[in-house]
N, C-alpha and C positions, 0 to 999 in steps of 0.2 A: 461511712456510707458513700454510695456513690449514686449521680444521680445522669440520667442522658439527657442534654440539651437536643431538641428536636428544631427550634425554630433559634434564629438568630436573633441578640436582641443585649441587653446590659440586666443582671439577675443580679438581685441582694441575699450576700448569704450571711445567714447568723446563727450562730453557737451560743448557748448559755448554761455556762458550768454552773454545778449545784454539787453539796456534799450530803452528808446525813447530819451533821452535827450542827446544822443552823448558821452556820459561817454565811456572810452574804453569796448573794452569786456574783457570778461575773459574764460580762456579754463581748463575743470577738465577731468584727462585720467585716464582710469585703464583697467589694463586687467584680461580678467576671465578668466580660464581653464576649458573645459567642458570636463569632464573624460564618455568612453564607459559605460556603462549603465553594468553592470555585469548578467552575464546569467548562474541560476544556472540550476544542471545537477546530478545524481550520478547514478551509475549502481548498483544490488548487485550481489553477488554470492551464491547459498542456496543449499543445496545439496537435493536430490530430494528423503527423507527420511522423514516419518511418526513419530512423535511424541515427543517431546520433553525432555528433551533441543538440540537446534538443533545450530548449529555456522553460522553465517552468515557474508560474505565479504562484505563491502562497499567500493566504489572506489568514490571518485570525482572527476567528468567531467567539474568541472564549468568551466570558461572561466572572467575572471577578476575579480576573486576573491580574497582578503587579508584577510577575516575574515569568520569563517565556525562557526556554530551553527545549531548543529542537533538534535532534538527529536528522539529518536527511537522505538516510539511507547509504550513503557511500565515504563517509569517513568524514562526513562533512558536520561541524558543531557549531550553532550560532544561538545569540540569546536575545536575537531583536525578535520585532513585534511580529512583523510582511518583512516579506523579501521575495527576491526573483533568484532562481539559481540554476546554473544547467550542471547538463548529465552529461558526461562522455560518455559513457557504456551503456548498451543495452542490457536488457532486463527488469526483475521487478524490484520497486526500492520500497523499503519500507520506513514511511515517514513516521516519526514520535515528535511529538508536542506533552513536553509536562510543563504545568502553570502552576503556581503558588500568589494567595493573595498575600496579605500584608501581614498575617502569622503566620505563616508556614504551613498552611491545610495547604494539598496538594492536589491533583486530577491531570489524569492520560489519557492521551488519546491516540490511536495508530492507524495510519490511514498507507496503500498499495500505490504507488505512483507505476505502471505498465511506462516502461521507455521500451518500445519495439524497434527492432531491428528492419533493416529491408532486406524484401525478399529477394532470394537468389537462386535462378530456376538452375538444378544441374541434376541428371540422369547417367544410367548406365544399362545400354540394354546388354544381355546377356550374350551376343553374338550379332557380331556384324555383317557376318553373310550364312548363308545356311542353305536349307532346301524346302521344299514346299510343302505345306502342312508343318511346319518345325515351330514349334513354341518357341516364342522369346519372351523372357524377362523382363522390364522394364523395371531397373531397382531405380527409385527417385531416392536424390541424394541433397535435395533442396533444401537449403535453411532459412529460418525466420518464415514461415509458411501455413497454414493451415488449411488453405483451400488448393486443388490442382486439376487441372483441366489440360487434357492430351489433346492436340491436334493428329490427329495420323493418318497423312494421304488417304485418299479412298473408303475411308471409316468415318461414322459418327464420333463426334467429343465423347470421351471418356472422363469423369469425375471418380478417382480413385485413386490412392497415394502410391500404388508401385501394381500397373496391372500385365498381368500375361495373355499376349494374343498370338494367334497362329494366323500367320498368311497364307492363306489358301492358292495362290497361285503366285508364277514367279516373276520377277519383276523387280525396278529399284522403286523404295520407298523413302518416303522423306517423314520427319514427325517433329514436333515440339512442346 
């Protein structure tokens, strides 16, 4: 038979064989310890700064844990408890924390460490001199970026990742 331990705790088990022909019986006991189930957990701490290498705090939150084993995303393996570690490279790193308590029950947890890049404004308008009324291009070529805001001579700001305007009259322009 088998039976599921739901609650953790020390459980007495007993067997008692019996035959048909009146032979006594006989009784086998043991006891199992069912240990909490371990729940891992870890917070970090990132400082809210643009590009790297940047320091990052790890704290662990687990809860019945004896054994820590962490990935930290970039090729990096350690088995302490906290640690502080930095990032050379941008991008998103994917943190793993598995725990084990004192039997080997296990629990994971994965958590997105964002290491951002800094921004770096560059453009390309489609022509550098022209004639009037003539569409230009603005192909943006910006990395690390998600918001963009055009200054251009004589124009309202522009919020739009690569927009096309025509100059209505002739003249030198300046933009950013």
């Amino acid at each position: 038979p088998s039976h599921l331990y739901t609650e953790p705790g020390t459980y007495e088990i007993q067997l008692t064989a019996r035959n048909r022909n009146g032979c006594p019986s006989d009784q086998a006991r043991v006891s199992i310890e069912i240990f909490e189930k371990p729940t891992a957990n870890f917070e970090f701490d990132k400082p809210q700064t643009c590009g790297a290498p940047v320091e990052v705090i790890f704290r662990n939150t687990s809860i019945g844990n004896m054994d820590n084993s962490w990935d930290l995303g970039d090729g990096t393996l350690t088995d302490v408890t906290e640690l502080t570690h930095e990032y050379f490279d941008i991008g998103p790193k994917t943190v793993e924390l598995i725990i084990a308590n004192q039997v080997g029950c296990q629990d994971t947890v994965r958590r997105t460490v964002d290491v951002f890049g800094q921004p770096l404004a560059s453009f390309t308008p489609s022509i550098l001199q022209g004639c009037e009324r003539q569409a230009i291009v603005f192909t943006n070529n910006s990395i690390e970026a998600n918001r963009y805001v055009w200054n251009i001579q004589s124009r309202e700001t522009i919020e739009e990742a690569s927009p096309t305007l025509t100059f209505e009259q002739q003249g030198n322009y300046s933009w950013q």
